[in-house]
BALOBA-1460 file (C-alpha; in Angstrom, 3 decimals):
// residues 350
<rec num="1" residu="x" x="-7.466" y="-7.452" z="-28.240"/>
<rec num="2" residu="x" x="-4.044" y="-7.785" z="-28.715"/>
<rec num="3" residu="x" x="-3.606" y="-4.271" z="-30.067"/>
<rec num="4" residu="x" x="-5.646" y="-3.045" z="-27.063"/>
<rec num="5" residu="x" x="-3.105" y="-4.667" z="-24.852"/>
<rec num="6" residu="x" x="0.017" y="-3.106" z="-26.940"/>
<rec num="7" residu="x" x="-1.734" y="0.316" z="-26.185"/>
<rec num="8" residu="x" x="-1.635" y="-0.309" z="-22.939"/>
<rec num="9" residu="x" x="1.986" y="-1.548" z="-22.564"/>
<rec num="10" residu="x" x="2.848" y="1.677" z="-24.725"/>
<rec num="11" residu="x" x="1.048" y="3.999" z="-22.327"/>
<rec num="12" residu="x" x="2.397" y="2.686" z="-19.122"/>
<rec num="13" residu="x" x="5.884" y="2.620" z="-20.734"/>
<rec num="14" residu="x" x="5.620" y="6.493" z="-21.550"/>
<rec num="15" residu="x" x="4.500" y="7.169" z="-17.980"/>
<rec num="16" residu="x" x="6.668" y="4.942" z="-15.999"/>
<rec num="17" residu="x" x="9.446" y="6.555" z="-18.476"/>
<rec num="18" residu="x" x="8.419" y="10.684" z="-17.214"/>
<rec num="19" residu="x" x="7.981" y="9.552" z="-13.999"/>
<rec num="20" residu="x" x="11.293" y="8.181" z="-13.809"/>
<rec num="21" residu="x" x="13.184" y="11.017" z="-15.015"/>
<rec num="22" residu="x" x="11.588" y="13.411" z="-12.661"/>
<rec num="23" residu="x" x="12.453" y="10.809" z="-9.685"/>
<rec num="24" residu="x" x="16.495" y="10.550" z="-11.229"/>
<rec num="25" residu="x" x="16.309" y="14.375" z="-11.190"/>
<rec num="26" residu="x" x="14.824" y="14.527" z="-7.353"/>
<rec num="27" residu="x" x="16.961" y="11.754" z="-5.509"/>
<rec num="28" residu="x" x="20.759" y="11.872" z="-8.132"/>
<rec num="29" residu="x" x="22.069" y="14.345" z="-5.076"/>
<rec num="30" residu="x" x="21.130" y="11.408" z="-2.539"/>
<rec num="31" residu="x" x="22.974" y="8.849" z="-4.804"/>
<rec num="32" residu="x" x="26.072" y="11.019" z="-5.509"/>
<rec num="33" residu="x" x="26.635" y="11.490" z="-1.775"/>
<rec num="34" residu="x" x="25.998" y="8.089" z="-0.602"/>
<rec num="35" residu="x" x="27.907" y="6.626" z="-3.366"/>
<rec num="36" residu="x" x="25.104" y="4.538" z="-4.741"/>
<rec num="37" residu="x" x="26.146" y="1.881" z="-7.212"/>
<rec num="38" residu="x" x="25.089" y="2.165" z="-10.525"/>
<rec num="39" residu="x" x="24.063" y="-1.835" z="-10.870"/>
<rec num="40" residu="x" x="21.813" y="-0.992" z="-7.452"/>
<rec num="41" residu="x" x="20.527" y="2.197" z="-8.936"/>
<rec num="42" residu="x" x="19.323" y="0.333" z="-12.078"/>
<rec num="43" residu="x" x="18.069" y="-3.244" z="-10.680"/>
<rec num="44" residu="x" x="17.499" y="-2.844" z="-7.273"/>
<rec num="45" residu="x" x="15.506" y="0.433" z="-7.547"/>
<rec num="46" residu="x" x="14.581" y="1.582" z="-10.555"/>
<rec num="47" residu="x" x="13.483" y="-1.789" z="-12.080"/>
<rec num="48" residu="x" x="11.360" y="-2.393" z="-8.635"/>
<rec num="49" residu="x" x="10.347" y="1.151" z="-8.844"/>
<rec num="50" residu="x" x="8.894" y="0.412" z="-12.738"/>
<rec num="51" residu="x" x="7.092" y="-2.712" z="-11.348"/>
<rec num="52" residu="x" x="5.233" y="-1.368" z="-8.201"/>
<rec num="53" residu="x" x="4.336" y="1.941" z="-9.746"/>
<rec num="54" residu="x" x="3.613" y="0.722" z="-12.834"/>
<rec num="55" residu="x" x="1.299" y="-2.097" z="-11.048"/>
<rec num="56" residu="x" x="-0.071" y="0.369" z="-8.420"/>
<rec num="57" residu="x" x="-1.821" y="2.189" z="-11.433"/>
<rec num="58" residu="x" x="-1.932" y="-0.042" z="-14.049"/>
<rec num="59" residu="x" x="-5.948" y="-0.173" z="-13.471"/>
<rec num="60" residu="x" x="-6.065" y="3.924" z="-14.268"/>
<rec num="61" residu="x" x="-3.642" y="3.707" z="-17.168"/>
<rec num="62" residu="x" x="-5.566" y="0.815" z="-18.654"/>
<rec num="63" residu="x" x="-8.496" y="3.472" z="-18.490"/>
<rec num="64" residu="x" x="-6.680" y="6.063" z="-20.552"/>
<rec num="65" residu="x" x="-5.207" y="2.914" z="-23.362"/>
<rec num="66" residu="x" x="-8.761" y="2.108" z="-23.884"/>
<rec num="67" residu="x" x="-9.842" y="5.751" z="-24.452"/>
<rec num="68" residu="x" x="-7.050" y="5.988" z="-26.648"/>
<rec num="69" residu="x" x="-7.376" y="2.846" z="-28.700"/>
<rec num="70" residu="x" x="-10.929" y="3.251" z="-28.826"/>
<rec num="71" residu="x" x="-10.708" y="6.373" z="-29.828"/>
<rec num="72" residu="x" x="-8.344" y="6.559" z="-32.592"/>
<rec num="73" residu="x" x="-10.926" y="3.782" z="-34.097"/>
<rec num="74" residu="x" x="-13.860" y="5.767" z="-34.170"/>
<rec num="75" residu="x" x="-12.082" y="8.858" z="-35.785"/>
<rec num="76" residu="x" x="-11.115" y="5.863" z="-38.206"/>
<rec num="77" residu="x" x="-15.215" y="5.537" z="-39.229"/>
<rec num="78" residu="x" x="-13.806" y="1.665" z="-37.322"/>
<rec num="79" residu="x" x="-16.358" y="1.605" z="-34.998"/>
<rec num="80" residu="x" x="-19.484" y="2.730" z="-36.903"/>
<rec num="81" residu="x" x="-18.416" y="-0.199" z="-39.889"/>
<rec num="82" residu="x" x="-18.259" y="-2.762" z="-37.262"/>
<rec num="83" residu="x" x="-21.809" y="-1.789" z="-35.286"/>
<rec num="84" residu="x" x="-23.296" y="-1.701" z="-38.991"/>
<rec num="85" residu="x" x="-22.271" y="-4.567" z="-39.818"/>
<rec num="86" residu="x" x="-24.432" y="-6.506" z="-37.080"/>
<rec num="87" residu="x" x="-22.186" y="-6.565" z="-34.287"/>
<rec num="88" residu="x" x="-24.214" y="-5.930" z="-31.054"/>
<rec num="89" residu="x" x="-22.314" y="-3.764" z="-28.727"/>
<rec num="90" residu="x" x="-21.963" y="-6.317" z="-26.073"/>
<rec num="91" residu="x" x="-19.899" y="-8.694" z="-28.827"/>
<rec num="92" residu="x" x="-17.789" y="-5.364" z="-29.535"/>
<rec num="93" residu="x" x="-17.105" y="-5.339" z="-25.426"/>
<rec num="94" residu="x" x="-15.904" y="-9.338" z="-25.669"/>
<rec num="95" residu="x" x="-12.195" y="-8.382" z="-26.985"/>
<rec num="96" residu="x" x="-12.011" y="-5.612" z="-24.238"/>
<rec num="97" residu="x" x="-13.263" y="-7.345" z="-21.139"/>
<rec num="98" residu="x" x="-11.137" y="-10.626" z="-22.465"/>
<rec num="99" residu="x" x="-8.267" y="-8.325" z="-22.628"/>
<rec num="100" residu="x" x="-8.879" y="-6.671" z="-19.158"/>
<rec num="101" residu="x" x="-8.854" y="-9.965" z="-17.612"/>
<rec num="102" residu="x" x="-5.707" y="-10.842" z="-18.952"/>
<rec num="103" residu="x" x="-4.306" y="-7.786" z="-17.228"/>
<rec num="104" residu="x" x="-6.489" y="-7.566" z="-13.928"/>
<rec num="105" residu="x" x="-5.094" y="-11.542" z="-13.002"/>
<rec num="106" residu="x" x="-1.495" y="-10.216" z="-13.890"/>
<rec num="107" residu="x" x="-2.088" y="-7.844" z="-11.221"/>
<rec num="108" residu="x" x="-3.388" y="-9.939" z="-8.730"/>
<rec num="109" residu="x" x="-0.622" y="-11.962" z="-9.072"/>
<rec num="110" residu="x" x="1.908" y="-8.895" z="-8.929"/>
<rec num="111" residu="x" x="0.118" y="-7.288" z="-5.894"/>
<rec num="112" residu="x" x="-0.153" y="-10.242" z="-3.496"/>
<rec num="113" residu="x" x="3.089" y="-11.992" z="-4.153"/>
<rec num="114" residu="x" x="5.842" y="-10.894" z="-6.703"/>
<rec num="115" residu="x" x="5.479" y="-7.159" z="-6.126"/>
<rec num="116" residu="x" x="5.932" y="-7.734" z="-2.373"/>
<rec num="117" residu="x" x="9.329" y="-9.731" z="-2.756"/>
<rec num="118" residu="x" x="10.460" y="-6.619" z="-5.201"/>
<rec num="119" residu="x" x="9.524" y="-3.812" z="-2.431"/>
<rec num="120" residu="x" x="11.512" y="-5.351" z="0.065"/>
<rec num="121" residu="x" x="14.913" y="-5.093" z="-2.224"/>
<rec num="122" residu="x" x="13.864" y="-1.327" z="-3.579"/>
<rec num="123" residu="x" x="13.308" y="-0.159" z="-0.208"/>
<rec num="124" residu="x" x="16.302" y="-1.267" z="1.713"/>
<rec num="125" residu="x" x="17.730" y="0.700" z="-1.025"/>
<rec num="126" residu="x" x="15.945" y="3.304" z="-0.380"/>
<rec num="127" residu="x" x="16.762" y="3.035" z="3.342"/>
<rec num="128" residu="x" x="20.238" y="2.336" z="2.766"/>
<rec num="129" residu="x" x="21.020" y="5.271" z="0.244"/>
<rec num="130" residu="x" x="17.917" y="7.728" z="0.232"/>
<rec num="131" residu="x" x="16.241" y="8.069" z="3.747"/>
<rec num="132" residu="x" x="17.171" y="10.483" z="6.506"/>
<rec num="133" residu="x" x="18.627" y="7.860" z="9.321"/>
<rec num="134" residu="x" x="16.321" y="9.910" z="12.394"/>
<rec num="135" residu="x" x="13.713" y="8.202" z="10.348"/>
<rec num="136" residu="x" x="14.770" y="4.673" z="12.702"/>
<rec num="137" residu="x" x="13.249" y="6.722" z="15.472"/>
<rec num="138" residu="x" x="9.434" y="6.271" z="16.635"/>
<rec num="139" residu="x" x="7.570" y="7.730" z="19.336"/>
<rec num="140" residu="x" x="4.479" y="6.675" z="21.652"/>
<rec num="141" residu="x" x="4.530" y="2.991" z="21.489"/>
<rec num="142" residu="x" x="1.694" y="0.973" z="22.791"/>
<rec num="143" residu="x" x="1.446" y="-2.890" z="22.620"/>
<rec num="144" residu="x" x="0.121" y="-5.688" z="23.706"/>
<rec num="145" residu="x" x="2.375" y="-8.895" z="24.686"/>
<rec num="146" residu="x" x="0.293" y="-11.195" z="25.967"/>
<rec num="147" residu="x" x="-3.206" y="-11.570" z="26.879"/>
<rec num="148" residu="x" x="-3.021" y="-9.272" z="29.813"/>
<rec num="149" residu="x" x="0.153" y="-8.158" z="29.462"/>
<rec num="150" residu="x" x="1.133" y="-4.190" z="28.232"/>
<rec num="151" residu="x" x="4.223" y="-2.044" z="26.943"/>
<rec num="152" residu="x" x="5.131" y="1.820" z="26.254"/>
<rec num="153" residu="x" x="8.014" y="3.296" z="25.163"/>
<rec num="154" residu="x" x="7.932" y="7.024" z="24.539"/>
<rec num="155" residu="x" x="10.682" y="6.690" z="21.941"/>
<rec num="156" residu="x" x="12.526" y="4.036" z="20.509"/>
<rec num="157" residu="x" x="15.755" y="3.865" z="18.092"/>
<rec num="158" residu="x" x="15.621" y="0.750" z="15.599"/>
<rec num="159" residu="x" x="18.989" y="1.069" z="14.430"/>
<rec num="160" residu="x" x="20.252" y="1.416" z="18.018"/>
<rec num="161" residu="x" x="18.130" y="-1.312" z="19.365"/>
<rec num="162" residu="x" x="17.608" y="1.358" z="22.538"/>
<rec num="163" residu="x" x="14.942" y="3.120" z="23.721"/>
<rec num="164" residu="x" x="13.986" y="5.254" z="26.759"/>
<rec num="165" residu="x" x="11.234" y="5.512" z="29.031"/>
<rec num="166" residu="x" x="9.853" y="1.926" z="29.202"/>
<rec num="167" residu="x" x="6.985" y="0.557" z="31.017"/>
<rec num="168" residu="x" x="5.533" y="-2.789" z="31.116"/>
<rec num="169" residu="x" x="1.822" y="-3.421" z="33.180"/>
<rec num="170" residu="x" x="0.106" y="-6.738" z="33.845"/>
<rec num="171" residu="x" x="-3.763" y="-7.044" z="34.559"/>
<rec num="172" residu="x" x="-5.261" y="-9.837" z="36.348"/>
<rec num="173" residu="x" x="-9.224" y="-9.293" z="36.432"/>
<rec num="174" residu="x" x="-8.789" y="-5.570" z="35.256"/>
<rec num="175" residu="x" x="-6.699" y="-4.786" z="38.337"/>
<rec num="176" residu="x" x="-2.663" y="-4.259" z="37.748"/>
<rec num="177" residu="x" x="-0.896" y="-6.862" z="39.340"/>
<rec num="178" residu="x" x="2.676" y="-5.966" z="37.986"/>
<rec num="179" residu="x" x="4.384" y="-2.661" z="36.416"/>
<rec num="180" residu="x" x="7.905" y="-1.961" z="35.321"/>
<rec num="181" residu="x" x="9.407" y="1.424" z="34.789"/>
<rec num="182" residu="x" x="12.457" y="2.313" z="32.909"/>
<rec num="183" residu="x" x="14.372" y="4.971" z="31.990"/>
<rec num="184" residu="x" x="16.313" y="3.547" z="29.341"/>
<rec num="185" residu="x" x="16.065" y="0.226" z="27.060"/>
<rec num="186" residu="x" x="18.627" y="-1.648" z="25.337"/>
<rec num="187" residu="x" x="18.691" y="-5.400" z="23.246"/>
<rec num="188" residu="x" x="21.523" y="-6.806" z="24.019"/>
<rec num="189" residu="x" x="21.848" y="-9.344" z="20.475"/>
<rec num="190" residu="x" x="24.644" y="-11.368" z="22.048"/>
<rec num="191" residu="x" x="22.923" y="-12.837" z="25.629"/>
<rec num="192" residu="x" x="19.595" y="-12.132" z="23.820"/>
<rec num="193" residu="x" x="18.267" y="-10.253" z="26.771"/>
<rec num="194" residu="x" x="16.996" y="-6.730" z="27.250"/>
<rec num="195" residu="x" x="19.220" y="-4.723" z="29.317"/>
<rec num="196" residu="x" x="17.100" y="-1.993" z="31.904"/>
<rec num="197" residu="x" x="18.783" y="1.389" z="33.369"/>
<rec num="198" residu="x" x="17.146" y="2.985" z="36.595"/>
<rec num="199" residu="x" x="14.595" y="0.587" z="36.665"/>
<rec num="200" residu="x" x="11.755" y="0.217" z="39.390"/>
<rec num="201" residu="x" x="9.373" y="-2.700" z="39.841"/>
<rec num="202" residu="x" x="5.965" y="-3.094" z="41.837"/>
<rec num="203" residu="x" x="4.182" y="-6.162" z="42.484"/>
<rec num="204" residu="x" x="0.553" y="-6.421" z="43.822"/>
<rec num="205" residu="x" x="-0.694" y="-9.471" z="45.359"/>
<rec num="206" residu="x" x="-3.584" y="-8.395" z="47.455"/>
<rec num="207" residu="x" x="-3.166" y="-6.096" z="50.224"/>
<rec num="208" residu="x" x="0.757" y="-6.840" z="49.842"/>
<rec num="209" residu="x" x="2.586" y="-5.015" z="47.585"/>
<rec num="210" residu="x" x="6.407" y="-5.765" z="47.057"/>
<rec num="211" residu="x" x="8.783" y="-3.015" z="45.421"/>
<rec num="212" residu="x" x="12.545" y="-3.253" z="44.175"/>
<rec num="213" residu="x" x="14.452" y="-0.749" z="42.385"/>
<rec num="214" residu="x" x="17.988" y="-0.455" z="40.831"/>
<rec num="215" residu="x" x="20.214" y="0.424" z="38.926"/>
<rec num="216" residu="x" x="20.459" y="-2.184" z="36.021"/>
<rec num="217" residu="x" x="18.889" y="-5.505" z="35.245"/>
<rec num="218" residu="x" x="19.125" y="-7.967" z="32.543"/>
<rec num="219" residu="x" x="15.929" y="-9.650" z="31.454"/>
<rec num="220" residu="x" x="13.858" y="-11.709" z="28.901"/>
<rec num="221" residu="x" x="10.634" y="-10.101" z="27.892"/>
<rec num="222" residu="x" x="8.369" y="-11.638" z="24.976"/>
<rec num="223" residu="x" x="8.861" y="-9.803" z="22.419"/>
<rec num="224" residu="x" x="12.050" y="-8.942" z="20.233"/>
<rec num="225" residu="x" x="13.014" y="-4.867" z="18.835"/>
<rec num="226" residu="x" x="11.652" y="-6.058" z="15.292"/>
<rec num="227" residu="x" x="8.424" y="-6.991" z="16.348"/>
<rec num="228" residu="x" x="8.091" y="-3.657" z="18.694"/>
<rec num="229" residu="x" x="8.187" y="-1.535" z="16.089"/>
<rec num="230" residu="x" x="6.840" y="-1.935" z="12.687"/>
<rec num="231" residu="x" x="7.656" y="0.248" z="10.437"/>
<rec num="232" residu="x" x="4.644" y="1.002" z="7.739"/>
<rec num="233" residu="x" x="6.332" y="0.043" z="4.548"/>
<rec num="234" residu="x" x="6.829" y="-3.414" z="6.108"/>
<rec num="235" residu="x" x="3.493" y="-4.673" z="5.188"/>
<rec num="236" residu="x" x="4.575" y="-3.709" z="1.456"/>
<rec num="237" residu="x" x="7.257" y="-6.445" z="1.513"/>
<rec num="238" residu="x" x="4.297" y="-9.163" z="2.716"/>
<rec num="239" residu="x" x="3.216" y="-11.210" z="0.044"/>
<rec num="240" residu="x" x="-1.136" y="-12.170" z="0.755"/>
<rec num="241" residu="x" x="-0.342" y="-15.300" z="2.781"/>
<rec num="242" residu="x" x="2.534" y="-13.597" z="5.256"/>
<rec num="243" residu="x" x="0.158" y="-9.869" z="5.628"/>
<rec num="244" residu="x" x="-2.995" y="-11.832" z="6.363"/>
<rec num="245" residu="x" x="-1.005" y="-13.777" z="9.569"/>
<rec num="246" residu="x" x="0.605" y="-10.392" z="10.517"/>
<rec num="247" residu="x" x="-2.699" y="-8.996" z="10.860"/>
<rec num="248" residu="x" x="-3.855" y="-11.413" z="12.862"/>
<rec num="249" residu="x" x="-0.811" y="-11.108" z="15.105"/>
<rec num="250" residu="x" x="-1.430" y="-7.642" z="15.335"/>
<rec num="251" residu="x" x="-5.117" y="-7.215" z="16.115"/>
<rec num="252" residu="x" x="-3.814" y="-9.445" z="19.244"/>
<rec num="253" residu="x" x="-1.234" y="-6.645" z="20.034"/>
<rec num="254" residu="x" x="-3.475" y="-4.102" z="20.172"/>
<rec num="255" residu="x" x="-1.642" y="-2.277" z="17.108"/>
<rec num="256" residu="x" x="-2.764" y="1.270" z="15.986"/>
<rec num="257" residu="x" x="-1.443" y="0.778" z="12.941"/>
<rec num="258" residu="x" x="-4.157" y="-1.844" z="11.785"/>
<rec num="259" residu="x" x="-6.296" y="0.396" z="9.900"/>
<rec num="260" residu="x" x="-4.120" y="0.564" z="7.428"/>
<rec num="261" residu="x" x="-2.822" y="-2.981" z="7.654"/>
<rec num="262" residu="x" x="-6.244" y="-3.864" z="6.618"/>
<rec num="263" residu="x" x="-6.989" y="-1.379" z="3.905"/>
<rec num="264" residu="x" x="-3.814" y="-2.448" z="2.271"/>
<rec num="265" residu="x" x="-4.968" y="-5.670" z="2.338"/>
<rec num="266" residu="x" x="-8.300" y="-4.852" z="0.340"/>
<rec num="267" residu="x" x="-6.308" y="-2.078" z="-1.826"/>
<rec num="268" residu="x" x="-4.645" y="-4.994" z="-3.394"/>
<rec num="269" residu="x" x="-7.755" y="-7.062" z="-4.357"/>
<rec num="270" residu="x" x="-9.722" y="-3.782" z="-4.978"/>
<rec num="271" residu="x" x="-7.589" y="-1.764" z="-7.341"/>
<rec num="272" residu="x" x="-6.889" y="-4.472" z="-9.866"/>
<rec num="273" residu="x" x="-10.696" y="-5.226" z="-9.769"/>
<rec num="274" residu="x" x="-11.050" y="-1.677" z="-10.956"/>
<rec num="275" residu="x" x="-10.060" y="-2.381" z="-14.337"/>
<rec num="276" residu="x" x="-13.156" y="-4.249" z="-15.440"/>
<rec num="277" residu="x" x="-14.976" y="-0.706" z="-14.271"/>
<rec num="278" residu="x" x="-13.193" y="1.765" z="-15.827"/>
<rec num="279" residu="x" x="-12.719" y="-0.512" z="-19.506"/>
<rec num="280" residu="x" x="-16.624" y="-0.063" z="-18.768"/>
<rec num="281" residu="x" x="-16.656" y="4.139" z="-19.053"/>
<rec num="282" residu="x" x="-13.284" y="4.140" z="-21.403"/>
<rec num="283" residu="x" x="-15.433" y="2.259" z="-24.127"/>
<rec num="284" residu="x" x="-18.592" y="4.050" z="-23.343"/>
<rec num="285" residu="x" x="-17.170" y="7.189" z="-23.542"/>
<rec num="286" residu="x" x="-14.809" y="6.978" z="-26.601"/>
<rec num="287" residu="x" x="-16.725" y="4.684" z="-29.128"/>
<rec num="288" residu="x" x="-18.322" y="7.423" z="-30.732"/>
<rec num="289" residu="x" x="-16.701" y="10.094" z="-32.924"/>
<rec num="290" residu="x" x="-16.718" y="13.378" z="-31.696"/>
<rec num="291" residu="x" x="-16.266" y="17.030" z="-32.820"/>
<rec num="292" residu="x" x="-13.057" y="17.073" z="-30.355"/>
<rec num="293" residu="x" x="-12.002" y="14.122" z="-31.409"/>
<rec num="294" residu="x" x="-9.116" y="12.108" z="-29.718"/>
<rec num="295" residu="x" x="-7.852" y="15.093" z="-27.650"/>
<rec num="296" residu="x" x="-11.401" y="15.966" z="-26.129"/>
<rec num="297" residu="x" x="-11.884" y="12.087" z="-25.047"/>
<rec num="298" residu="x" x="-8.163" y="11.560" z="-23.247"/>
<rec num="299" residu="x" x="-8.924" y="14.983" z="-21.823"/>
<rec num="300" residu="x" x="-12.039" y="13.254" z="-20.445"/>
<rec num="301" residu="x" x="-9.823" y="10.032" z="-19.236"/>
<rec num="302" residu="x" x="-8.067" y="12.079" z="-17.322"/>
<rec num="303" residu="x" x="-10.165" y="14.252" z="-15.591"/>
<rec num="304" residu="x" x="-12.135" y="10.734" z="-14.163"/>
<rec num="305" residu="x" x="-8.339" y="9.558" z="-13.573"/>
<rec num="306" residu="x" x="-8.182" y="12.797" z="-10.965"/>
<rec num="307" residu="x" x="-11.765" y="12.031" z="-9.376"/>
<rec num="308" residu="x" x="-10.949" y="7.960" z="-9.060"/>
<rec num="309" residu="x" x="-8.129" y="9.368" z="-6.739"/>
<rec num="310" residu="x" x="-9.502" y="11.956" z="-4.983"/>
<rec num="311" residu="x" x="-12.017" y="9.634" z="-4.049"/>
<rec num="312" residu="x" x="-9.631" y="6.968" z="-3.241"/>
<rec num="313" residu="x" x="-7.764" y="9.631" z="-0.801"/>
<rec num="314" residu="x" x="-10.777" y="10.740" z="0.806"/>
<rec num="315" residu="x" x="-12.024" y="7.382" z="1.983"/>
<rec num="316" residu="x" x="-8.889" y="6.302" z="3.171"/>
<rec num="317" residu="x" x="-8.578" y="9.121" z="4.906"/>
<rec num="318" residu="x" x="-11.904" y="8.305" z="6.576"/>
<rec num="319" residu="x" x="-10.654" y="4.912" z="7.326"/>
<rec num="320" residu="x" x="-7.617" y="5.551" z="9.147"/>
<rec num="321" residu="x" x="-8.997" y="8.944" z="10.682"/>
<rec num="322" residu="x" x="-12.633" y="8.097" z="11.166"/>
<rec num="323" residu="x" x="-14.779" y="4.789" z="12.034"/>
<rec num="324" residu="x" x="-15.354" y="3.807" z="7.739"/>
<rec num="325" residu="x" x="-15.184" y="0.121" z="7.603"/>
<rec num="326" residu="x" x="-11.280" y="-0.183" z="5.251"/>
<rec num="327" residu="x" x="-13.049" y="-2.778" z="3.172"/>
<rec num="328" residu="x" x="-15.713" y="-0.139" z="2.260"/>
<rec num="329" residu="x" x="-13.304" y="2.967" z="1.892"/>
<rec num="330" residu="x" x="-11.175" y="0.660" z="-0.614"/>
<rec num="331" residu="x" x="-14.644" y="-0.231" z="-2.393"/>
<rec num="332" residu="x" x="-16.250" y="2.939" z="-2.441"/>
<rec num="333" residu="x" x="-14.151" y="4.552" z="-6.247"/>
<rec num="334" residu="x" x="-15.155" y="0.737" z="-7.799"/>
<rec num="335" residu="x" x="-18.712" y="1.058" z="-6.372"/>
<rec num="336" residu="x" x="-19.211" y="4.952" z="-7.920"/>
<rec num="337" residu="x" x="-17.293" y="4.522" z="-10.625"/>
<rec num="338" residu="x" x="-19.970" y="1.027" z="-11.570"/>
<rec num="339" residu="x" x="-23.350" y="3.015" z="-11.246"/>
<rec num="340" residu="x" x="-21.658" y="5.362" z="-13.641"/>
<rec num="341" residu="x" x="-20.191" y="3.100" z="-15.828"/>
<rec num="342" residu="x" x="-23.960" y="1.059" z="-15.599"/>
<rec num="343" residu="x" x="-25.511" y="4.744" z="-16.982"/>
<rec num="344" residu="x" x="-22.880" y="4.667" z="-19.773"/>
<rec num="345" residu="x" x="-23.540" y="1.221" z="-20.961"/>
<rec num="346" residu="x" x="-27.019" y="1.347" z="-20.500"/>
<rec num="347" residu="x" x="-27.064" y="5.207" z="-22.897"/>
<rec num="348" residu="x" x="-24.657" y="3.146" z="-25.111"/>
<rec num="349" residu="x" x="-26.919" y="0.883" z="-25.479"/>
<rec num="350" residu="x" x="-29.982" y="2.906" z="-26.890"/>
């Protein structure tokens, strides 16, 4: 077990390490220029960036230790002695599956709450000394600020706190009651009031209508510029407690974002699950010697690495692009991947 797990730490160590250098090489011109510290280059990204990619596919790289490990025992003649000698093959799985759930709790832990607190220091650095700054801008925002209550901006500047072309509508029984138009929006942080340029109002009540128009008004509306617009990588700073109230908060707004809300909130249950599934094929696979040897099996490891994520993309995709439940398009790798790993152990077996 224990030399299982030092594969596996050897392994991700080796990626993490290429994958690293061929980041330094892409992003050093974005450090020179911006006049990155080195301390912040080291701790604040790189040792965050080791963490979250190295948890993101720790399940995958787990896969390829055990091939590995596995592997380099049966070339030994390791395996055959220890089947010989009585050992069923489900007592040869013990020290594997003991060993994978050593590492798929670690990554529970790291996905719902340390990795979270880690994101949110690597990417302010990465917003503070690698991002484009029109990247603050957003476009076609909808919400929903109280129960009958709507806003639109067509564009809105975070770092600016401004945006133009506002509206706000009110529904009472499905019929507007209230709308605001504005051409231009602006938090003012010091009266802690939203300042309004050109702005014209209209107010239903019945067959009376009331209209007023001008040139600039101060007022409080519920909601505050960090809660209008939420950037994506947010939700990546939310440890399982604080994304699981945000969610809720935003299926009340209305949010078109919360498809993906949702299927990173199964990704990080899901994908650490995984690991029990592919320890599965990885032993069934590679505990037999074979004319290829080690080669043939990592070659093997690898190839199912490609197809985990090329499923993974594709039901995503249908997720956020189609009507696929994100609890099932999360599932769906862990579910194909377990009939075939259930044919594996079931050949292995005979």
């Amino acid at each position: 077990m224990f030399r299982f797990i030092g594969t596996f730490f050897f392994v991700i160590s080796l990626i993490l390490l290429i994958a690293i250098v061929f980041d330094v090489s892409e992003k050093v011109d974005s450090f020179v220029s911006k006049e990155a510290p080195l301390k912040a280059v080291l701790l604040d990204y790189y040792l965050n960036f080791a963490f979250y990619y190295g948890n993101l596919f720790a399940a995958l790289i787990i896969f390829v230790a055990v091939i590995i490990f596995t592997s380099r025992l049966a070339q030994n003649t390791e395996v055959v002695a220890i089947l010989a000698s009585g050992v069923s093959f489900n007592r040869f799985l013990r020290p594997y599956f003991i060993a994978a759930t050593i590492l798929t709790l670690i990554s529970l832990y790291l996905n719902n709450f340390f990795i979270p607190h880690a994101n949110k220091v690597r990417l302010d650095f990465e917003w503070t000394y690698i991002n484009n700054p029109e990247s603050n801008r957003y476009r076609n925002i909808h919400r929903k600020i109280g129960p009958d209550t709507y806003i639109f901006l067509e564009s809105f500047n975070l770092e600016k706190k401004a945006g133009y072309h506002f509206s706000i509508e009110q529904f009472s029984n499905d019929s507007l009651r209230y709308k605001l138009l504005a051409d231009f929006l602006r938090w003012d942080s010091t009266l802690q009031v939203w300042r309004m340029e050109n702005y014209y109002v209209r107010e239903i009540n019945g067959w009376e209508e009331q209209i007023e128009s001008g040139n600039r008004k101060d007022t409080v509306l519920n909601f505050r510029p960090e809660e209008l617009v939420t950037k994506l990588y947010t939700i990546e700073t939310m440890d399982f407690f604080k994304l699981k109230k945000f969610i809720v908060q935003e299926e009340f707004r209305g949010s078109e974002n919360l498809v993906f809300y949702n299927v990173e909130r199964n990704r990080r249950i899901a994908l650490p699950m995984a690991t029990y599934v592919l320890t599965l094929i990885g032993v069934s696979l590679s505990y037999r010697k074979k004319r290829g040897g080690m080669g043939m099996n990592i070659a093997i490891g690898f190839g199912a690495i490609f197809v985990y994520i090329f499923f993974m993309q594709v039901s995503t995709t249908f997720a956020t692009n189609g009507n696929l439940s994100p609890l099932l398009a999360v599932w769906i790798p862990n579910i194909i991947f377990g009939i075939f790993a259930l044919f594996l152990y079931r050949r292995a077996l005979q």
